[in-house]
mmCIF file of the N, C-alpha and C atoms, coordinates in Angstrom:
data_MODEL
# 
_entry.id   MODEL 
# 
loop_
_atom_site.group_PDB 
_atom_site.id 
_atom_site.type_symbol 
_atom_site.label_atom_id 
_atom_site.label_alt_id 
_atom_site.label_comp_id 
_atom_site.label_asym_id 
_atom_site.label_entity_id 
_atom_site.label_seq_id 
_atom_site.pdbx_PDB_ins_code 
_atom_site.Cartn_x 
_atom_site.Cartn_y 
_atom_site.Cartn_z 
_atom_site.occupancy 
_atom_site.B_iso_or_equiv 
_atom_site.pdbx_formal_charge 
_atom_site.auth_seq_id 
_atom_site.auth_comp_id 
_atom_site.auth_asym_id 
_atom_site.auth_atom_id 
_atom_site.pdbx_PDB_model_num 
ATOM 1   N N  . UNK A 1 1  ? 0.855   -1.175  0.000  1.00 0.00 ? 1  UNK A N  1 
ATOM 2   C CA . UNK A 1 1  ? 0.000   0.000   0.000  1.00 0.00 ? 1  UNK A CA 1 
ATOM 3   C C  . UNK A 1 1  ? 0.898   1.234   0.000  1.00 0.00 ? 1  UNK A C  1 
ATOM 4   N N  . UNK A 1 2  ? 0.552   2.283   -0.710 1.00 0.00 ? 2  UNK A N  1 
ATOM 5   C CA . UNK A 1 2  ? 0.924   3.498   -1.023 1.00 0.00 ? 2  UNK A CA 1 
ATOM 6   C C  . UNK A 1 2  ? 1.292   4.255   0.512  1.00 0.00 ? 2  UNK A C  1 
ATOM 7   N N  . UNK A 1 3  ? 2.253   5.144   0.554  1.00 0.00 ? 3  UNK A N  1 
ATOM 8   C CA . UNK A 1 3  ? 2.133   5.916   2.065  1.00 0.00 ? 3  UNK A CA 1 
ATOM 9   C C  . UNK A 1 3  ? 0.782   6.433   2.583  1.00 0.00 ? 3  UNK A C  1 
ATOM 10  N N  . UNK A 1 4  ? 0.099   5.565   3.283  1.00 0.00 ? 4  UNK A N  1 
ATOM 11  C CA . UNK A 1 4  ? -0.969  5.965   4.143  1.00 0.00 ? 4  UNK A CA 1 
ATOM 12  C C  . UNK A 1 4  ? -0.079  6.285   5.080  1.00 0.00 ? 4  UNK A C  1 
ATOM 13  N N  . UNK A 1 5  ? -0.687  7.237   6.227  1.00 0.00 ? 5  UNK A N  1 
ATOM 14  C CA . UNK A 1 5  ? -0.499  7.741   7.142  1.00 0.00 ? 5  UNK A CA 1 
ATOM 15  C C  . UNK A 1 5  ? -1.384  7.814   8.576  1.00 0.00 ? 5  UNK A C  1 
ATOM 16  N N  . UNK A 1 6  ? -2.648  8.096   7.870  1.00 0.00 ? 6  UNK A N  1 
ATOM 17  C CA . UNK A 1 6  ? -3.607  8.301   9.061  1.00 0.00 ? 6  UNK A CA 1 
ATOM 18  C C  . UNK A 1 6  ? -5.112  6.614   7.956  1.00 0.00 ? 6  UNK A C  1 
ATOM 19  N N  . UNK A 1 7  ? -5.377  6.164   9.058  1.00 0.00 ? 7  UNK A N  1 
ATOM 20  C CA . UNK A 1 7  ? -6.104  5.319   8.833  1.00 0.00 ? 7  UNK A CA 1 
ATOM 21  C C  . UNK A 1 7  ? -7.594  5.799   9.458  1.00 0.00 ? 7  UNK A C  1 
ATOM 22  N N  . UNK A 1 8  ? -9.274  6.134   8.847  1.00 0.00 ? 8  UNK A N  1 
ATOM 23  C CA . UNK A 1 8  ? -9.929  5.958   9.713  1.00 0.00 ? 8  UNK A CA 1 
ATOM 24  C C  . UNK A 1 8  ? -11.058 4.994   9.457  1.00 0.00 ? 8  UNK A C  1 
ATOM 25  N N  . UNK A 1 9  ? -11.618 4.384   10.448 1.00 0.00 ? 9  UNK A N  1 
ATOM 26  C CA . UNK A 1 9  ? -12.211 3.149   10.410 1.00 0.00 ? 9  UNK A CA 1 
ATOM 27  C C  . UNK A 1 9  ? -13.471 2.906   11.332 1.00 0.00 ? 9  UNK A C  1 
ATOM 28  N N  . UNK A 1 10 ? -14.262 3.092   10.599 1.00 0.00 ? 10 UNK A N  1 
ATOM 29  C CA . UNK A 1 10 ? -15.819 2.435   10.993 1.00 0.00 ? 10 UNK A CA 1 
ATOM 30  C C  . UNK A 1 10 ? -16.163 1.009   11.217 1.00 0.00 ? 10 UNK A C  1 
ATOM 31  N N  . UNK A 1 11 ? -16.123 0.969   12.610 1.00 0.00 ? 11 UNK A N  1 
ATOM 32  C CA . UNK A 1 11 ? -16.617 -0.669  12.667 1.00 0.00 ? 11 UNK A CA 1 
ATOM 33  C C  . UNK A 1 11 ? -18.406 -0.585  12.517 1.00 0.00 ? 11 UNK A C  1 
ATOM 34  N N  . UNK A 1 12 ? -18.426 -1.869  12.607 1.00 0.00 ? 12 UNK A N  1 
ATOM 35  C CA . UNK A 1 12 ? -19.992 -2.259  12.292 1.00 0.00 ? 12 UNK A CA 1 
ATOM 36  C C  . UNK A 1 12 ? -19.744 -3.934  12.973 1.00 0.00 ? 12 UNK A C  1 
ATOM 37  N N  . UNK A 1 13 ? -21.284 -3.831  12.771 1.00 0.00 ? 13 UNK A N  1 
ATOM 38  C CA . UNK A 1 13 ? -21.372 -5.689  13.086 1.00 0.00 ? 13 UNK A CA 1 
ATOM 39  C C  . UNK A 1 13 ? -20.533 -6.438  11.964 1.00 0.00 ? 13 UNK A C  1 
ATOM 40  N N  . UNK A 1 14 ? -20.357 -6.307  11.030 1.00 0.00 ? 14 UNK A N  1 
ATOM 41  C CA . UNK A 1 14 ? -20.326 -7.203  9.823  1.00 0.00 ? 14 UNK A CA 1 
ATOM 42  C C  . UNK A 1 14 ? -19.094 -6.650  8.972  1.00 0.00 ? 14 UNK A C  1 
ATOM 43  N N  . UNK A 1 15 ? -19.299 -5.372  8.701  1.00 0.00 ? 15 UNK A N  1 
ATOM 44  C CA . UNK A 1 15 ? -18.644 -4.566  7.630  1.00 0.00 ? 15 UNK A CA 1 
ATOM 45  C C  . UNK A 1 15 ? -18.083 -3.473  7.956  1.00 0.00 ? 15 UNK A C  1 
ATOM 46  N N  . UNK A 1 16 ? -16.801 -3.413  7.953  1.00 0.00 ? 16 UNK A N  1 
ATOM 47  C CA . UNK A 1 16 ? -15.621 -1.842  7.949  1.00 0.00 ? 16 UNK A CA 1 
ATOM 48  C C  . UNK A 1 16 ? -15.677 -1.133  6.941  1.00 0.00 ? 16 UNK A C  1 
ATOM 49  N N  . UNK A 1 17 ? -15.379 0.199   6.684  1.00 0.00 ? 17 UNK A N  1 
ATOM 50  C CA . UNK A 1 17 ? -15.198 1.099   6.028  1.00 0.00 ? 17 UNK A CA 1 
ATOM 51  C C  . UNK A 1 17 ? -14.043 1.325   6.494  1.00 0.00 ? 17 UNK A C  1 
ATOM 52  N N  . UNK A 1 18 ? -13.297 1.519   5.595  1.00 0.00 ? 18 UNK A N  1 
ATOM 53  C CA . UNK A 1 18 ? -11.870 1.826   5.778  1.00 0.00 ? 18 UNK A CA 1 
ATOM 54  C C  . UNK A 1 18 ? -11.415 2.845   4.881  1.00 0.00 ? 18 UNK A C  1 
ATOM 55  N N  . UNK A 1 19 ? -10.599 3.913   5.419  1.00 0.00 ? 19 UNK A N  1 
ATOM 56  C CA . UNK A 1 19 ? -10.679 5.682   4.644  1.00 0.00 ? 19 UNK A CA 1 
ATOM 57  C C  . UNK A 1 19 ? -8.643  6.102   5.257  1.00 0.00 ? 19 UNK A C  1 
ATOM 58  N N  . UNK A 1 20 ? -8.136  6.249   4.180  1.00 0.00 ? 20 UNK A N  1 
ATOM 59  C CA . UNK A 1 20 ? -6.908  6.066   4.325  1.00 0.00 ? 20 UNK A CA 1 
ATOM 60  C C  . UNK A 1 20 ? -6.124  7.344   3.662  1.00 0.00 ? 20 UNK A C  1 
ATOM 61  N N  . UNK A 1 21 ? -5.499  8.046   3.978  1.00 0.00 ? 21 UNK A N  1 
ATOM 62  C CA . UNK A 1 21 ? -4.834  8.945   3.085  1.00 0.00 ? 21 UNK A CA 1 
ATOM 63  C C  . UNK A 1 21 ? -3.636  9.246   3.784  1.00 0.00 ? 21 UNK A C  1 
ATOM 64  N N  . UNK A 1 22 ? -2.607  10.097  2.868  1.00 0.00 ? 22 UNK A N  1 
ATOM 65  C CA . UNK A 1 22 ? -1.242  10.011  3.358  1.00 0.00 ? 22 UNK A CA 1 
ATOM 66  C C  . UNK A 1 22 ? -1.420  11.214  3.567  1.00 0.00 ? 22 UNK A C  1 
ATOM 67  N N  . UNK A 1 23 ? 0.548   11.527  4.071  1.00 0.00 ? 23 UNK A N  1 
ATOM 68  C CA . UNK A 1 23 ? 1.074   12.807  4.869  1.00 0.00 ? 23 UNK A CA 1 
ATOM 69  C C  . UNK A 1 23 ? 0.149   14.964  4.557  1.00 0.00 ? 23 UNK A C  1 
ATOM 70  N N  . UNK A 1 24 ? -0.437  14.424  3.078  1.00 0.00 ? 24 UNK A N  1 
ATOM 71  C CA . UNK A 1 24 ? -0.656  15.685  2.630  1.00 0.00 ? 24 UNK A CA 1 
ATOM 72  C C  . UNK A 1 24 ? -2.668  15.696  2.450  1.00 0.00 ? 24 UNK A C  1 
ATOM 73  N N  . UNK A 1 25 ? -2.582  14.189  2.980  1.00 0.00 ? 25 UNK A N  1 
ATOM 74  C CA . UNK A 1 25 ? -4.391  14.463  2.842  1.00 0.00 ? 25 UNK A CA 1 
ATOM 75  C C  . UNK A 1 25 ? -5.155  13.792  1.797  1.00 0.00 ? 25 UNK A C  1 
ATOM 76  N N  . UNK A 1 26 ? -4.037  13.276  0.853  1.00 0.00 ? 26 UNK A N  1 
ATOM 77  C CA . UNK A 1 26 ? -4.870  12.163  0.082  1.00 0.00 ? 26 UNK A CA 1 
ATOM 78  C C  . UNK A 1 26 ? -5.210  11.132  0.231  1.00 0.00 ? 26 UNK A C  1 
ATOM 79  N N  . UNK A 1 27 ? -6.475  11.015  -0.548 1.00 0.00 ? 27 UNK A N  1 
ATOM 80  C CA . UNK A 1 27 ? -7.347  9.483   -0.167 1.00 0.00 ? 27 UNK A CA 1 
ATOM 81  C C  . UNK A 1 27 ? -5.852  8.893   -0.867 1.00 0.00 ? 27 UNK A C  1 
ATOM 82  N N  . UNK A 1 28 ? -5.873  7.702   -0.351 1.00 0.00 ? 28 UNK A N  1 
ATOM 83  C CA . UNK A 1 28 ? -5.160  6.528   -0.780 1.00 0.00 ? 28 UNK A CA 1 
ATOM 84  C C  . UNK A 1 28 ? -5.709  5.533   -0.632 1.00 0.00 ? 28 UNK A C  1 
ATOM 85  N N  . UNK A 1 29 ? -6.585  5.034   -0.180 1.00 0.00 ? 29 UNK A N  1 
ATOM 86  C CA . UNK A 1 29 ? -8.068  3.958   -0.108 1.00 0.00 ? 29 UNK A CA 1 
ATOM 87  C C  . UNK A 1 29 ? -8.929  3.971   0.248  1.00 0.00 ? 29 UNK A C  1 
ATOM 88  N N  . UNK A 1 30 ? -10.369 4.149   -0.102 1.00 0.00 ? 30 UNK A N  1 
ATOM 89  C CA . UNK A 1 30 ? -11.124 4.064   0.480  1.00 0.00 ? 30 UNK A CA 1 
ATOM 90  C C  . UNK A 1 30 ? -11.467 2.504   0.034  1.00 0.00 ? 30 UNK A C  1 
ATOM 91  N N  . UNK A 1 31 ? -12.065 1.706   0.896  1.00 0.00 ? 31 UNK A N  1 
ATOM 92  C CA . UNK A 1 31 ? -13.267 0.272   0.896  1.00 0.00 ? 31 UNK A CA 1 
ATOM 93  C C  . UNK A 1 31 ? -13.952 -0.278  1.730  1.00 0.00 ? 31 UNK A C  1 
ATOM 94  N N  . UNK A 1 32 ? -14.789 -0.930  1.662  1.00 0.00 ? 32 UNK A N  1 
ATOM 95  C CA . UNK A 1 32 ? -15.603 -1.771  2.651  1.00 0.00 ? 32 UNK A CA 1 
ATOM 96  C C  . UNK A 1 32 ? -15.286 -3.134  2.777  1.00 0.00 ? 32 UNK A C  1 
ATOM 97  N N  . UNK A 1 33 ? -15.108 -3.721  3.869  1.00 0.00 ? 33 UNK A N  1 
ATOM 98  C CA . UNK A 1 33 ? -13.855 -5.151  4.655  1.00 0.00 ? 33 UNK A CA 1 
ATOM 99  C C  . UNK A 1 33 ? -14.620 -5.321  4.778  1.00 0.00 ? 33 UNK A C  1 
ATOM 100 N N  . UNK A 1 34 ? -14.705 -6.811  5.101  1.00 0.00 ? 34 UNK A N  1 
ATOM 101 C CA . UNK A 1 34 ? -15.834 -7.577  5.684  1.00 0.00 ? 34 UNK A CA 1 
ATOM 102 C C  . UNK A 1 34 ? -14.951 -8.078  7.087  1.00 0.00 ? 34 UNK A C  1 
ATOM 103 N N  . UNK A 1 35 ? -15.190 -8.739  8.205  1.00 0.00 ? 35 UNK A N  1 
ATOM 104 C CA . UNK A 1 35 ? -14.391 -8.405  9.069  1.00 0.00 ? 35 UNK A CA 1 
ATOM 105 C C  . UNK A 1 35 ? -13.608 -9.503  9.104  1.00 0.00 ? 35 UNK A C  1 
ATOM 106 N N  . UNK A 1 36 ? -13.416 -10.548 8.339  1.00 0.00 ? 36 UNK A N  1 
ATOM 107 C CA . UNK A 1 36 ? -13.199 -11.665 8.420  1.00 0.00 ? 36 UNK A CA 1 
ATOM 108 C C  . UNK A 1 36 ? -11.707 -11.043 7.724  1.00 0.00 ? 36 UNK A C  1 
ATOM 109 N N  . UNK A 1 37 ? -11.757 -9.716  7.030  1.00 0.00 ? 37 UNK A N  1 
ATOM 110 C CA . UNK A 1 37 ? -10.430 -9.648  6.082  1.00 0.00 ? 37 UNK A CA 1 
ATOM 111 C C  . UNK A 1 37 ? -9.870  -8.136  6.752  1.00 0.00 ? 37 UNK A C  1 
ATOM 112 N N  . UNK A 1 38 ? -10.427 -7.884  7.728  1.00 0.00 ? 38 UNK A N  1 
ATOM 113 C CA . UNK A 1 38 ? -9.725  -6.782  8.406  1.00 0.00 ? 38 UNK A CA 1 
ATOM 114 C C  . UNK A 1 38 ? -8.267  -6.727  9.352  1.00 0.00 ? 38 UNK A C  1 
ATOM 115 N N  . UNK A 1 39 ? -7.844  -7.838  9.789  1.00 0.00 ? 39 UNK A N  1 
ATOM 116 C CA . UNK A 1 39 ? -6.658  -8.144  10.110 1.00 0.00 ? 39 UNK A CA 1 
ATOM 117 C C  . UNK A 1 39 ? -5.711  -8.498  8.877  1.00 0.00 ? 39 UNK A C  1 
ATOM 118 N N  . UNK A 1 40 ? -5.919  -9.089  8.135  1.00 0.00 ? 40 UNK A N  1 
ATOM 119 C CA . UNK A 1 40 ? -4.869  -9.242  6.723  1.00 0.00 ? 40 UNK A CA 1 
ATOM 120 C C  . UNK A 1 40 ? -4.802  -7.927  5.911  1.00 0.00 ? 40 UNK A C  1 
ATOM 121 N N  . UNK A 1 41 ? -5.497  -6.924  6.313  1.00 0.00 ? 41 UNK A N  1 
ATOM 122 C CA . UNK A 1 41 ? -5.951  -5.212  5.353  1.00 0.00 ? 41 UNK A CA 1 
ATOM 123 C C  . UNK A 1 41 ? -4.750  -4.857  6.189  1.00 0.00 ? 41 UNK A C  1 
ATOM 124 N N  . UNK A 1 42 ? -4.410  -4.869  7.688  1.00 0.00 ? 42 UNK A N  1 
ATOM 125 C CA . UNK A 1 42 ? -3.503  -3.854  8.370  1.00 0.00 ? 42 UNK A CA 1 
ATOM 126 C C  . UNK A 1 42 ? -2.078  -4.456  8.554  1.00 0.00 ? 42 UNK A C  1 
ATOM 127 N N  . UNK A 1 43 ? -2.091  -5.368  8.305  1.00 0.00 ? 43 UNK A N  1 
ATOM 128 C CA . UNK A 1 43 ? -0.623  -6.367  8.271  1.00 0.00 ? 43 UNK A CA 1 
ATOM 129 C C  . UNK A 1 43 ? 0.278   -6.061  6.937  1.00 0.00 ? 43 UNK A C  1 
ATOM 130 N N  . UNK A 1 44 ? -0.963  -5.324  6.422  1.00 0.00 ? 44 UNK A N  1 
ATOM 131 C CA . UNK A 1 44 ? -0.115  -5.057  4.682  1.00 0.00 ? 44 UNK A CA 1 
ATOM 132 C C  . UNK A 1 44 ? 0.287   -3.996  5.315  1.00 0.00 ? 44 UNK A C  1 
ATOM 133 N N  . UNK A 1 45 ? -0.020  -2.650  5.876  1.00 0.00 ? 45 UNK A N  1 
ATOM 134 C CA . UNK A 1 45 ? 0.277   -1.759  5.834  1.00 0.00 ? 45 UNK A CA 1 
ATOM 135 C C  . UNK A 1 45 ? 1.223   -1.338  7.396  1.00 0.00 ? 45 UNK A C  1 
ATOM 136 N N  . UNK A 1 46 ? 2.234   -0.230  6.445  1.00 0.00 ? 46 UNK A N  1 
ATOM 137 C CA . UNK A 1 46 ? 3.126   0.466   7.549  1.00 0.00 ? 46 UNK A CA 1 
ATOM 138 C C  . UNK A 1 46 ? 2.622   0.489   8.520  1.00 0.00 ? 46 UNK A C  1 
ATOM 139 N N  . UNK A 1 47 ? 3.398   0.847   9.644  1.00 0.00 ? 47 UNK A N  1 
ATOM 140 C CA . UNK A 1 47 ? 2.698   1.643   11.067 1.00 0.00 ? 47 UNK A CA 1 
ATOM 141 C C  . UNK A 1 47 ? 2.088   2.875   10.606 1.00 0.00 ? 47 UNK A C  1 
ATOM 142 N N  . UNK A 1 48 ? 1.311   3.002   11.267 1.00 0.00 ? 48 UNK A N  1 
ATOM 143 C CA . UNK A 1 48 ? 0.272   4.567   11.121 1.00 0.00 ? 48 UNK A CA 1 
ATOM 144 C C  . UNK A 1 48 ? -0.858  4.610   12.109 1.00 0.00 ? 48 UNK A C  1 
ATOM 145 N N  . UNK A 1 49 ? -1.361  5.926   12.351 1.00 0.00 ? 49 UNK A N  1 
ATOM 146 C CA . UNK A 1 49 ? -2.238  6.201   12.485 1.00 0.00 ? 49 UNK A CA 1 
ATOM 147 C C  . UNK A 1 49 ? -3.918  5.695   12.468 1.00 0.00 ? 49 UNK A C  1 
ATOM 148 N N  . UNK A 1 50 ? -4.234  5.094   13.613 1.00 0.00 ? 50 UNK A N  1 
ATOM 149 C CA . UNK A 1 50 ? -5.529  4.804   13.190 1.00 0.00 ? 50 UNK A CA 1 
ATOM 150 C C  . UNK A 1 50 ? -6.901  5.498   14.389 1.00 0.00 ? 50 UNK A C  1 
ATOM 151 N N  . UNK A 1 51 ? -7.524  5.915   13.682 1.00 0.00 ? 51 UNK A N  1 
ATOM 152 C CA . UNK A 1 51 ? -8.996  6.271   14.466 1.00 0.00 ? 51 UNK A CA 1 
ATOM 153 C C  . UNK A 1 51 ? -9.770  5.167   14.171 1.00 0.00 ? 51 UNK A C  1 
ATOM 154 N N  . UNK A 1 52 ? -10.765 5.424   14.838 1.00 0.00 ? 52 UNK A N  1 
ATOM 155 C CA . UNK A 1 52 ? -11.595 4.334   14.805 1.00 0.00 ? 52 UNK A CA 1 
ATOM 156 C C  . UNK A 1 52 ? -12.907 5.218   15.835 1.00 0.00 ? 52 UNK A C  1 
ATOM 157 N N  . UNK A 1 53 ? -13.922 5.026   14.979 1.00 0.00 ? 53 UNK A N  1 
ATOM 158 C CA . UNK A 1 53 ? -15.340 5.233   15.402 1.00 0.00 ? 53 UNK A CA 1 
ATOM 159 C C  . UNK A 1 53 ? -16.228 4.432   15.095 1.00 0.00 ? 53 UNK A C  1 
ATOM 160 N N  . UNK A 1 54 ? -17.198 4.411   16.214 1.00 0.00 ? 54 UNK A N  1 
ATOM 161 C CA . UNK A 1 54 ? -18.210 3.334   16.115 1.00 0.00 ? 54 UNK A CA 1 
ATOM 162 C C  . UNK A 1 54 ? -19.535 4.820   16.762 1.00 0.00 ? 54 UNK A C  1 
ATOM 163 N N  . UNK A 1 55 ? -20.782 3.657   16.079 1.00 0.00 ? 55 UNK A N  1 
ATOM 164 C CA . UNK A 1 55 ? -21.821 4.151   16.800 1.00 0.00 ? 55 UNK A CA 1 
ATOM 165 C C  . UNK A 1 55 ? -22.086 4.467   18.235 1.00 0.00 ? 55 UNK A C  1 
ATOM 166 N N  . UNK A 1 56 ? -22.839 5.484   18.586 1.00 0.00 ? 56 UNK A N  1 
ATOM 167 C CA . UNK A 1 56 ? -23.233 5.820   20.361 1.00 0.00 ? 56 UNK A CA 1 
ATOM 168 C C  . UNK A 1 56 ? -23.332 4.325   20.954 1.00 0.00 ? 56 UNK A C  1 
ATOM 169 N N  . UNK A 1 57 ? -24.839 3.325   19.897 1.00 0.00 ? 57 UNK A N  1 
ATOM 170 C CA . UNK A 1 57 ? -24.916 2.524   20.928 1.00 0.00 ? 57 UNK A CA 1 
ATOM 171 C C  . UNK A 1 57 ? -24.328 0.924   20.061 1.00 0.00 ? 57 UNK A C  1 
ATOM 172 N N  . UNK A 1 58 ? -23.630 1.083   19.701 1.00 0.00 ? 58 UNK A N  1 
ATOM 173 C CA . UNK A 1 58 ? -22.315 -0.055  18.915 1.00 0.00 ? 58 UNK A CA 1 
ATOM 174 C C  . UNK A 1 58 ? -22.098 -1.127  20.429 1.00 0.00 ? 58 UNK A C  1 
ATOM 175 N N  . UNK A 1 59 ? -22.092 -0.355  21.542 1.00 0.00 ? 59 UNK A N  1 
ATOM 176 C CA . UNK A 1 59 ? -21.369 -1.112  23.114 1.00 0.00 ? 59 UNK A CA 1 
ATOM 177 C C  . UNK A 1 59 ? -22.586 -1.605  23.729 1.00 0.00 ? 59 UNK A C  1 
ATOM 178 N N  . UNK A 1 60 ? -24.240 -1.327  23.468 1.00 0.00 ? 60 UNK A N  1 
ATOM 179 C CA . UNK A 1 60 ? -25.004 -1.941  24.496 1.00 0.00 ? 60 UNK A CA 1 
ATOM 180 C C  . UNK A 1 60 ? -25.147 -2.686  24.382 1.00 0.00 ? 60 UNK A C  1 
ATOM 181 N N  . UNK A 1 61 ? -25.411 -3.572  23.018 1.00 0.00 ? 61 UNK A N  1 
ATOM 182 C CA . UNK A 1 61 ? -25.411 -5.078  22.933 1.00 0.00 ? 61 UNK A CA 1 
ATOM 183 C C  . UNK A 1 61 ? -24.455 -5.702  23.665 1.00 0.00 ? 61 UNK A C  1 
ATOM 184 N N  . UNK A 1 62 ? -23.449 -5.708  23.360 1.00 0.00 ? 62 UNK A N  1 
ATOM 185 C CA . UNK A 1 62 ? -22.755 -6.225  24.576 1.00 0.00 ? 62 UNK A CA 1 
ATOM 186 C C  . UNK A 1 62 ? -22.712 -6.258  26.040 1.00 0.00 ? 62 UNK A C  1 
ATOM 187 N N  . UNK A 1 63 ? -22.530 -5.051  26.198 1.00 0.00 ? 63 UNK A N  1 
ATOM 188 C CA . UNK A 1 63 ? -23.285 -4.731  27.964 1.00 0.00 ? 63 UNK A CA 1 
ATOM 189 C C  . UNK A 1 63 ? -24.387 -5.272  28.381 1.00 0.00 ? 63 UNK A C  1 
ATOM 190 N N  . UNK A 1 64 ? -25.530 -5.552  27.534 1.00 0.00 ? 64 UNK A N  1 
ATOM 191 C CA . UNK A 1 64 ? -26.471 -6.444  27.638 1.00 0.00 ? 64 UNK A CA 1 
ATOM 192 C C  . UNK A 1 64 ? -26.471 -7.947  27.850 1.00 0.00 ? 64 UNK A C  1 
ATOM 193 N N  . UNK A 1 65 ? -25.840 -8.101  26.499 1.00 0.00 ? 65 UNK A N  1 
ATOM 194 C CA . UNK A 1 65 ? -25.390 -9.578  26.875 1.00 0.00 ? 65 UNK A CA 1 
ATOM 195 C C  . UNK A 1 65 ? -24.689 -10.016 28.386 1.00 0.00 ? 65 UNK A C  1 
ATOM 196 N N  . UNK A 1 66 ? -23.372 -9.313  28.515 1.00 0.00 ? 66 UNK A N  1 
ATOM 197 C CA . UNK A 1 66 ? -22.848 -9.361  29.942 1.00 0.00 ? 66 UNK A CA 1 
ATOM 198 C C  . UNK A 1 66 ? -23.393 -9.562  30.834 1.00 0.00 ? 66 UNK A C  1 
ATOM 199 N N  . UNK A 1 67 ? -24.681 -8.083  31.361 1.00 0.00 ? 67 UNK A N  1 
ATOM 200 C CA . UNK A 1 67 ? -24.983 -8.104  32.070 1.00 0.00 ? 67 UNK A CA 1 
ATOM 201 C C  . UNK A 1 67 ? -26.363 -9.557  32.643 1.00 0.00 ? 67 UNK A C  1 
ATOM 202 N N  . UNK A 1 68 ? -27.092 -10.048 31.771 1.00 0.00 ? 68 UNK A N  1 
ATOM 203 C CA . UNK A 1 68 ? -27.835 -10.909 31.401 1.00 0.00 ? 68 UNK A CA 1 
ATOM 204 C C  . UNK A 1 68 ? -27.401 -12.274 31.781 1.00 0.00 ? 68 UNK A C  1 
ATOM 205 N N  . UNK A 1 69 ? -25.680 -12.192 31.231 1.00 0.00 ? 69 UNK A N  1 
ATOM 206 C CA . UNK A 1 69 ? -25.205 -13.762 31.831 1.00 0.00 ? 69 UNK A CA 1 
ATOM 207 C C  . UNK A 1 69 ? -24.542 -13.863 33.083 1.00 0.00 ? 69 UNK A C  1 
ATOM 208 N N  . UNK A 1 70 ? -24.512 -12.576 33.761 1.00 0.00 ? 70 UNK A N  1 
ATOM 209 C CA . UNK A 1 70 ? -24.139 -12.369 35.155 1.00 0.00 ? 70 UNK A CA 1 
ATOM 210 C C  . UNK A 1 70 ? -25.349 -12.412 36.239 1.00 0.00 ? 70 UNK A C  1 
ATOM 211 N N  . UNK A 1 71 ? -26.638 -11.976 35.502 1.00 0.00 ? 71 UNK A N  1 
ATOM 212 C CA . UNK A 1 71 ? -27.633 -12.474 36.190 1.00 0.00 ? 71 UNK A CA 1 
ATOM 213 C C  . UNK A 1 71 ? -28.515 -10.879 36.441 1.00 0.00 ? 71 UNK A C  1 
ATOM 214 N N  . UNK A 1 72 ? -27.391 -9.966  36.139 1.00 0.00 ? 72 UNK A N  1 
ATOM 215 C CA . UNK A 1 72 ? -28.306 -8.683  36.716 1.00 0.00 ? 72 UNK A CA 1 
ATOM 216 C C  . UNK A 1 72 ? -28.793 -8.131  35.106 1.00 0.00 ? 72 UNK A C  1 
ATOM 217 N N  . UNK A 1 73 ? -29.849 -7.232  35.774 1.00 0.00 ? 73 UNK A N  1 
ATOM 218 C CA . UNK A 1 73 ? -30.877 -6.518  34.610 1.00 0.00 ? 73 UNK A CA 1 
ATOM 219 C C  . UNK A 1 73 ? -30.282 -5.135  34.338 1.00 0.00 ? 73 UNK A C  1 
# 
């Protein structure tokens, strides 16, 4: 991969968006991963920069689940 620099990355249940550009601000990739291929996407590439945003409520399902198999509501 071309000098990316800053990586940013939308998780989802299923599917990443992945938005990549180097030192001066250019796209250098944009695509959509499926997550099964999101660890072999960052192994290609240099060290850099990564953000990463998810939805407000991306974490309650989980907290739910947790809390549910611990016994509390």
């Amino acid at each position: 991969m071309q000098s990316v620099t800053t990586i940013g990355l939308d998780i989802a249940k299923s599917v990443f968006q992945v938005h990549g550009v180097d030192a001066a601000g250019n796209v250098i990739v944009r695509r959509k991963l499926k997550r099964r291929y999101v660890a072999a996407f960052f192994q290609k590439l240099p060290p850099c920069l990564v953000g990463i945003e998810a939805c407000a409520t991306s974490h309650i399902g989980r907290a739910s689940s947790r809390r549910s198999a611990t016994g509390y509501a």
